[in-house]
N, C-alpha and C positions, 0 to 999 in steps of 0.2 A: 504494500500500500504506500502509496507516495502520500510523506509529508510535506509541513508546509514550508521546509527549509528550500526547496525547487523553487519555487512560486515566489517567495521571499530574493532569493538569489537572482530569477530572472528579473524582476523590476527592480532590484540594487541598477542593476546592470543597464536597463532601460533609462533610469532614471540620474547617471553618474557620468562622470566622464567620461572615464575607460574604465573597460572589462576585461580582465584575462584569468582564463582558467588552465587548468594542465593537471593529469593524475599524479598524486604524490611517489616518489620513486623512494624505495627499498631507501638509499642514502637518503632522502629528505626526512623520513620516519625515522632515522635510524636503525632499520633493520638489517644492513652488513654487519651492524656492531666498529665501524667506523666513528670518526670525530665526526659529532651533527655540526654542520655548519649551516644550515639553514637551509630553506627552501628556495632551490634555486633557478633562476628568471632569466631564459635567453636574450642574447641581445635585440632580436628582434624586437623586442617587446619592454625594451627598458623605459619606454614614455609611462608606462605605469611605475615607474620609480621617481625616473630625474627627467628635468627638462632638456638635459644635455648630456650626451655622451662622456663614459669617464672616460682620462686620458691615462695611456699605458705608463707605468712609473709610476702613478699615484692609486692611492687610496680613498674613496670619496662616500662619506655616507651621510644620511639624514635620517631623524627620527622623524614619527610621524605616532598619531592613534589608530587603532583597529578595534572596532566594533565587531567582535564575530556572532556567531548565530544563535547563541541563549544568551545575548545580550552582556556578556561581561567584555571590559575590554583592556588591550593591555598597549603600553611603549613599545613600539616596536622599530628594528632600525633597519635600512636598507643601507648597503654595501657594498659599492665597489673595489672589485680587490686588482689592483692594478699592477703590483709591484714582484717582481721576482717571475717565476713563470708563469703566475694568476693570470688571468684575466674571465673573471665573473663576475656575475652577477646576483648577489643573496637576499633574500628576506629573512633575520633572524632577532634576538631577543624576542622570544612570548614569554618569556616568566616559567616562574616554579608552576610544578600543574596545567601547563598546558596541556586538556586533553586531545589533541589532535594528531602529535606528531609521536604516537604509539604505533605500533608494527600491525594492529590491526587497522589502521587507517592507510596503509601500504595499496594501492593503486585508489585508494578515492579521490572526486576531483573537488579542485582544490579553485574557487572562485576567486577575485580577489578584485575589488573595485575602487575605484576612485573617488571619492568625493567631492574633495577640495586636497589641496594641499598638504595639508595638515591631517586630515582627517580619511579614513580607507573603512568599508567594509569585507567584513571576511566571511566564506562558508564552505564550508568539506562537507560533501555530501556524500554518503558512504551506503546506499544502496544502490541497487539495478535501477528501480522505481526512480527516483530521484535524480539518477544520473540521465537517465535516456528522459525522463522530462526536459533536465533543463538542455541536453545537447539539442534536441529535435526544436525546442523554441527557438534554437540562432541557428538552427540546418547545418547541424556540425555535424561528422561523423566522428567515431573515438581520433582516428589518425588524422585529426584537423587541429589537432586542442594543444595545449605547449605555445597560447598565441595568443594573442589582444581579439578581441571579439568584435566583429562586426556587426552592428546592431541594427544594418539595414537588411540583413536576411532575415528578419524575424518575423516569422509566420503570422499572417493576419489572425489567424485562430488561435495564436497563443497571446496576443495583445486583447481577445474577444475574452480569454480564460482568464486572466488576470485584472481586467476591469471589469468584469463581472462578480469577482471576489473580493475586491475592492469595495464595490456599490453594497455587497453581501456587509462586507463587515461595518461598513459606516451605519448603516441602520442601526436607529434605536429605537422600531419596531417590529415586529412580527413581519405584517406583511404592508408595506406605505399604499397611499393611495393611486388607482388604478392611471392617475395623469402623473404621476412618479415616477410610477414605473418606466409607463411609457416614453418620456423623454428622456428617463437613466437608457433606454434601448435603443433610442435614437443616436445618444450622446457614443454610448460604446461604440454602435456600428459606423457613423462617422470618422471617431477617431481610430479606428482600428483598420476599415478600410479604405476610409477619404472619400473622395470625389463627393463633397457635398456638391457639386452643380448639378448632380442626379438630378438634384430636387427640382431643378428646371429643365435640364436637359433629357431625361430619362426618369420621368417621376411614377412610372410604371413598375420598372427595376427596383427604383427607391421604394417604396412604400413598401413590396415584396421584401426588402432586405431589414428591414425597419419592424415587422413584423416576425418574420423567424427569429429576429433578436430579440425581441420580447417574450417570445416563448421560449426559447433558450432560457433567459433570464429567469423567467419565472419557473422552468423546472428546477433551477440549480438551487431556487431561494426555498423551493419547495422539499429540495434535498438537503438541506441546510436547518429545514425547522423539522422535518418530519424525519428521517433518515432513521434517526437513532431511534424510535417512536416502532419503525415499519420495520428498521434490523430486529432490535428485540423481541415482537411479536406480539401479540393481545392476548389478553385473559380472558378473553368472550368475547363471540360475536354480536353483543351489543356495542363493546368497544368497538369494535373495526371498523361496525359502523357508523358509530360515532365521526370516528374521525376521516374516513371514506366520504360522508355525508360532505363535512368540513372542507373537504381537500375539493369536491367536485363544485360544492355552489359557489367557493372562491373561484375557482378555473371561470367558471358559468358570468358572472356577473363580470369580471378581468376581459375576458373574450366582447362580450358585447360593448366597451368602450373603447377597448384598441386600436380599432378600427377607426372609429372618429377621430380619438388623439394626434393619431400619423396623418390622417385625412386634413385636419387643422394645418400641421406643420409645413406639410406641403402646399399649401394656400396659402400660409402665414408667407413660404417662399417664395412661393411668387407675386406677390403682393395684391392678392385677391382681397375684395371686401365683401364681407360675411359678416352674419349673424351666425352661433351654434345656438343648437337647443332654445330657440323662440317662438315666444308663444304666438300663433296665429288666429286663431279662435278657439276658444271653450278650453279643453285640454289639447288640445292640438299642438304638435310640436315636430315640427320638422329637424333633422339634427341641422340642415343649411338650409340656409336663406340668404342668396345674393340680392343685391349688395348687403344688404340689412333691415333690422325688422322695421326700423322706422322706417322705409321706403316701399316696406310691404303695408304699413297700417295708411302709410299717406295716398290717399283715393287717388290723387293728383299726381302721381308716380305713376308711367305706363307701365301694363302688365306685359309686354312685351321685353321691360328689361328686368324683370323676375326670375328668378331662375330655384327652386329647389331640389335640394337633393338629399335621398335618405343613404344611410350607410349601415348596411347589414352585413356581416360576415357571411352568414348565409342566409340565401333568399326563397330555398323551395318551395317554403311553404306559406312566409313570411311578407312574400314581396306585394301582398293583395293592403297591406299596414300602410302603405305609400300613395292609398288612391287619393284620401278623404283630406289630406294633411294640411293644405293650402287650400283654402276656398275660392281663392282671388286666382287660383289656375287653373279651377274646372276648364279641360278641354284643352288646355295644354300638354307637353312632354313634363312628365318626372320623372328626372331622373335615378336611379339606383346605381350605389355602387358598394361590390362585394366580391368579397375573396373567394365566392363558392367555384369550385369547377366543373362544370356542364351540368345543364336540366334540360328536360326534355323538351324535341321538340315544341309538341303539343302546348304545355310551359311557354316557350316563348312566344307560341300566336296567341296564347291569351294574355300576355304584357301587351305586345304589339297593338292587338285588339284597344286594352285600356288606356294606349299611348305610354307605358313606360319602357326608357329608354334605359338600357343594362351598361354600367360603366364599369368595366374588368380590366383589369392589369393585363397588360400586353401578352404577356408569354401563357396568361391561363384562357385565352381568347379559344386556342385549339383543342379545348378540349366539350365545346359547344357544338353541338349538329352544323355542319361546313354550309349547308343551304340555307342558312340561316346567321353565320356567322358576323355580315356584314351587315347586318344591325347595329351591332354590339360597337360601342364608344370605347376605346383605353384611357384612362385617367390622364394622359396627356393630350386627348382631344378635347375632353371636358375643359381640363385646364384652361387652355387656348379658345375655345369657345367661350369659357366667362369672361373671360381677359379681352375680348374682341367686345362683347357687347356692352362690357365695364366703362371702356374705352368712349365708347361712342359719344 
C-alpha cells in the first residue's frame, strides 16, 4: 500500500526549485562496512548543492536545513572534496540517529529538494509502492534516477492525484457544498491540464472534462470519509443501509447540480448574460434565462431575444419538465442540455414535435439515431447562438 510519503515527495518537488532523486548505494548506507562519507551527488547535478562548480585543489562546503519526512530536521552540510585525488560531491552531517542511512534502507530512493537556499527537503522512500509512484509521476524509469528531475514530464494524472488530495485535506467538512465542489473540479482540471481557452474554443470538450473531474473528485472524497467504514464491514444490514442510503442521495442531489455549475462557468466565459434559477411564474424556474430575469419580467423586452434553457444530466424521461417553464415562450424553441447518450428515436420526434431543441457535447452527439442526428445543437453552437442574439 502506498503511503503518503510519495505524494508528499512528488509536490516537494512540484513545488521547489530542484528535485533530484537516486537509490541509496551499499556505500551511502554504509553497508561495505567502509568510512560513511555521505551521500553522494554526481556532478551532473551539483545545482542542487552550489550555485557554482567546485574548483579542483579546493575544498568547498555549505550548511544548509533538511526537513525530512516525519518532520524532524537536522544541519546538514554539503561538500566539495577537491583536493588530493577527490573530486566529489557529498551530502553529509545528519546527526546521531539518523534513521535513514541503515543497510536496510540500501537501494531506497532517496529524494532530495530544494527550497531556498538555506533551506532543503528530504524523503527515502523504501517501498515498491512508493517508489514506482513517485518515479511514474516525473516518467522516470529506475535507470533514469542518479539526476535533477525534470518536472515538465509530469503526468497530467498525477498533478489530477495530488490536487485532489490537497482539496481532500483542506476541508473542514465532510462533504462542502455541491458549487464547491464543483469549481475545486474545475480548478484541478485546469490547472492540471490547461488550455483554459476550451472554455471558448472547444467548450464541448471542456465541460466533458470539467465533469469527469468532479466525479473523480467526488469518489476519492467518498473514499476518504467512507473507506474505513466499507473496509471494516457492518454489523447488520440495517447498517449498510444506513449508510448505502447516505452515500446514494449525496451522489443523487451532487449529480443534479453539476451540470449547471460547469454550464455557468462556461457562460461566465464567454461572457454571456444570464439569469440561473429565476423565477418566471408561480414556481416556475428555468435553470437559464438569457439575458436575465428582468428582461424576461419586462413586457417591453422582445421575446425574440429570450432565450431559455434547462440543464438535465439526463433527459429520458425528464425532458417533458422543460415544456411549461417560461410562459413568455409558449411556441418557441427550449432549449435542453445534457450529458445523457442517445434516446430513442421515437424520443426525439416527440421533442421535435414540442419544439425542444437537444444541446449535447460534441463527441456524445454519435451516439443518437444518425437520421436524426442533425437536430441536435453542441454547446458551442448554443454558445455562439446567445452570443449572436446578445449582441444585437
Amino acid at each position: 500500500m502506498t503511503t503518503e510519503y510519495s505524494n508528499q515527495a512528488i509536490q516537494a518537488v512540484l513545488n521547489g526549485q530542484r528535485g533530484f532523486c537516486k537509490f541509496l548505494s551499499a556505500n551511502d548506507t554504509g553497508a561495505t562496512g567502509g568510512h560513511q562519507a555521505g551521500i553522494y551527488i554526481p556532478k551532473s547535478s551539483i545545482e542542487i548543492l552550489f550555485s557554482e562548480p567546485g574548483q579542483k585543489g579546493e575544498n568547498k562546503d555549505k550548511w544548509v536545513k533538511v526537513k525530512w519526512q516525519d518532520d524532524f530536521v537536522t544541519d546538514t552540510r554539503f561538500i566539495y572534496y577537491g583536493k588530493g585525488t577527490r573530486n566529489e560531491y557529498r551530502i553529509t552531517n545528519f546527526g546521531r540517529d539518523f534513521p535513514f542511512l541503515t543497510t536496510e534502507y540500501t537501494g531506497a530512493l532517496f529524494v532530495f529538494v530544494k527550497a531556498d537556499e538555506e533551506n532543503y527537503l528530504g524523503y527515502v522512500l523504501n517501498s515498491d509502492d512508493d517508489i514506482e509512484t513517485f518515479l511514474n509521476a516525473f516518467g522516470l524509469s529506475p535507470t533514469e534516477t542518479n539526476c535533477l528531475i525534470d518536472t515538465g514530464k509530469i503526468q497530467p494524472e498525477t498533478h489530477e492525484q495530488i490536487a485532489i488530495q490537497e482539496f481532500i485535506c483542506s476541508l473542514d467538512v465532510d462533504f462542502p457544498a455541491s458549487e464547491i465542489m464543483s469549481a475545486a473540479a474545475r480548478d484541478i482540471q485546469n490547472r492540471a491540464c490547461d488550455h483554459i481557452e476550451y472554455i471558448q474554443t472547444n467548450p464541448d470538450r471542456k465541460i466533458i472534462e470539467w465533469t469527469n473531474m468532479e466525479y473523480a473528485l467526488f469518489r476519492a472524497l467518498e473514499y476518504a470519509r467512507y473507506g474505513d467504514i466499507i473496509t471494516k464491514g457492518f454489523t447488520s444490514v440495517d447498517e449498510f443501509v444506513k449508510v448505502a442510503n447516505m452515500v446514494l442521495n449525496r451522489r443523487k442531489s451532487r449529480a443534479g447540480k453539476s451540470l449547471e455549475h460547469h454550464l455557468a462557468a462556461i457562460f461566465d466565459g464567454n461572457e454571456l448574460e444570464y439569469s440561473a434559477q429565476a423565477v418566471t411564474e408561480g414556481n416556475k424556474k428555468p435553470d437559464f434565462i438569457f439575458p436575465s430575469k428582468e428582461a424576461y419580467h419586462n413586457s417591453g423586452f422582445s421575446v425574440d431575444r429570450l432565450i431559455s434553457l434547462a440543464a438535465k444530466t439526463t433527459c429520458k424521461d425528464r425532458w417533458r419538465q422543460v415544456l411549461n417553464e417560461a410562459d413568455r415562450l409558449k411556441g418557441k424553441p427550449k432549449y435542453l442540455c445534457t450529458l445523457q447518450q442517445g434516446i430513442s428515436g421515437a424520443q426525439m420526434d416527440e421533442m421535435q414535435a414540442e419544439n425542444v431543441i437537444l444541446v449535447v457535447p460534441q463527441p456524445y452527439i454519435k451516439t443518437y439515431p444518425s437520421a436524426r442526428q442533425d437536430r441536435i445543437w453542441t454547446l458551442s453552437r448554443f454558445v455562439q447562438y446567445v452570443k449572436a442574439i446578445e449582441e444585437k
